[in-house]
N, C-alpha and C positions, 0 to 999 in steps of 0.2 A: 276144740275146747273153747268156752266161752272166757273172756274177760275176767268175769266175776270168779266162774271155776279158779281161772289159772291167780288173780290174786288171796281166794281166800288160800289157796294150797301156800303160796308167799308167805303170807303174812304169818302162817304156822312154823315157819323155818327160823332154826333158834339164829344162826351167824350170816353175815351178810354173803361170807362167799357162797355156805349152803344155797341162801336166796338165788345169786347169781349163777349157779350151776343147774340150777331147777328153773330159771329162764331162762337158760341156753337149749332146753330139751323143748322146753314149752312152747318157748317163740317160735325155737330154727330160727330162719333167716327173716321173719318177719318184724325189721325194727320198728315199725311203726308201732307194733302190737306189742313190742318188749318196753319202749318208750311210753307210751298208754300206763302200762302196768306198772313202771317204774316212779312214772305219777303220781298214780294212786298209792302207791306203798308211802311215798315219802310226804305224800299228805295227810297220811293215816298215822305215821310216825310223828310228825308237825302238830296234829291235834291230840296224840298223847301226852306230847312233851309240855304240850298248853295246859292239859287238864292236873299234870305234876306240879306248876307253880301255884305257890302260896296268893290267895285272893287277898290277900293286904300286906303292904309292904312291912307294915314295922305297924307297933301299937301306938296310937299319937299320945303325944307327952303334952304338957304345959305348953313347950316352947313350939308344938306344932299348933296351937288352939288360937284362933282369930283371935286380937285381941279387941277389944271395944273401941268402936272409933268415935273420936270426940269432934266437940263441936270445932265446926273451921275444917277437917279434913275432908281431904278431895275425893274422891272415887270416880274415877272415869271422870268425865265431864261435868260432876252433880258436885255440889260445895254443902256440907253437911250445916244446918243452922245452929240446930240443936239434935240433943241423943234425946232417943224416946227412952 
């Protein structure tokens, strides 16, 4: 069985022992190739769990909004003379 074979059959498996008992048959004694596969499941897991978070944290308020910087203040190394 190929790599790919044995983890889409994985990745189909509703509970993690399901998963683990269906790499036990798959691998046999080949850890290298249940470690492979173990990889890739839980990198495939790792980029679902990314695509579940919310792309912005909070809706910004007033108190999140730059305020106007006036004349005299500093930024980094630059001393502001005047505001445009």
């Amino acid at each position: 069985m190929k790599v790919e074979d044995i983890f889409l059959t994985a990745v189909e498996k509703d509970t993690p022992e399901e998963r683990a008992a269906y790499l036990e048959i798959a691998c046999g004694a080949d850890m290298a190739l249940r470690a492979q596969i173990e990889g890739l499941l839980r990198a495939h897991q790792d980029a679902d769990s990314l695509l579940d978070q919310s792309l912005f944290l909070s809706v910004p308020t007033e108190a999140h909004l730059a305020t106007p910087e006036k004349a005299g203040a500093v930024i980094g190394p630059y001393r502001l003379l005047q505001q445009l």
